[in-house]
C-alpha positions in Angstrom: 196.2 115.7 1.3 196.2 112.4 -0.2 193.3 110.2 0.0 194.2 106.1 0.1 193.6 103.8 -2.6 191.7 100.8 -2.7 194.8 98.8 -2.0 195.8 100.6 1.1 192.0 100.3 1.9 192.2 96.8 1.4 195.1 96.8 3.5 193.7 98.9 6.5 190.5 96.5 6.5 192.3 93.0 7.3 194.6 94.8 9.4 191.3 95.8 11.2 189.7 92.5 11.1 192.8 90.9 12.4 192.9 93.6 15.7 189.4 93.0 16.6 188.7 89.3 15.9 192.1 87.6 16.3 193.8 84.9 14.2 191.5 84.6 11.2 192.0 82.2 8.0 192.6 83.5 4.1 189.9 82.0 3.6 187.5 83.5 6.6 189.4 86.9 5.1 188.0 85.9 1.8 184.3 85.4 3.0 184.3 88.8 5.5 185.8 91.1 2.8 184.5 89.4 -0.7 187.7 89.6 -1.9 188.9 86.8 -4.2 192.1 84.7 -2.5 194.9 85.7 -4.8 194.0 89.6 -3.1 194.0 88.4 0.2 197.1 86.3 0.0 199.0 89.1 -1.2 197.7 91.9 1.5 198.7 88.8 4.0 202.3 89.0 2.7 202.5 92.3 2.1 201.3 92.5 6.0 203.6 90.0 6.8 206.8 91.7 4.9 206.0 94.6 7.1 205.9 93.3 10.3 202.5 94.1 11.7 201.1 90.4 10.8 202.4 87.2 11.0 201.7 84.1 9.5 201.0 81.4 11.7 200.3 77.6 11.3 198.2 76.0 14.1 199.8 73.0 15.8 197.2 71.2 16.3 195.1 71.4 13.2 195.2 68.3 10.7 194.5 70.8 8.1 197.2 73.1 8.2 195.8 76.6 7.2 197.4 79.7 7.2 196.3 82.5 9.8 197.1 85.9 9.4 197.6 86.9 12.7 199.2 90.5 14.6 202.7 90.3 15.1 203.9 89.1 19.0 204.4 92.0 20.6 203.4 94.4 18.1 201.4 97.5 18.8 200.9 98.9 15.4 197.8 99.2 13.7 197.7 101.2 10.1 201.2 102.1 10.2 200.8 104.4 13.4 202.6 103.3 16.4 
């Protein structure tokens, strides 16, 4: 059996923080995981690509940040369905 790599681990974890707390930030996904933001941009796209995030900009927020977010209507969680 294969084991993960860090990357997939990486992956799994925001996936995980995502499903339990909600919409969260890059940049709140930078402070919970310690990763730097050029990581956590690229797990949010990679998410993203795959469907089981999606990248949403609040409306009312003068400060537009990106929030990684579980895709509507999605019920997948580290690729099982």
């Amino acid at each position: 059996m294969e084991t993960a790599g860090p990357r997939q681990g990486n992956l799994a974890r925001v996936l995980g923080l995502v499903h339990a707390h909600g919409p969260l930030s890059r940049a709140t996904l930078t402070e919970i995981t310690g990763l730097n933001r050029s990581p956590i941009a690229d797990l949010v796209f990679d998410l993203a690509s795959s469907g089981l995030v999606e990248d949403a900009r609040p409306d009312d927020d003068i400060i537009v940040e990106t929030l990684a977010d579980l895709a509507r209507g999605r019920h997948t969680l580290a690729g099982f369905q």
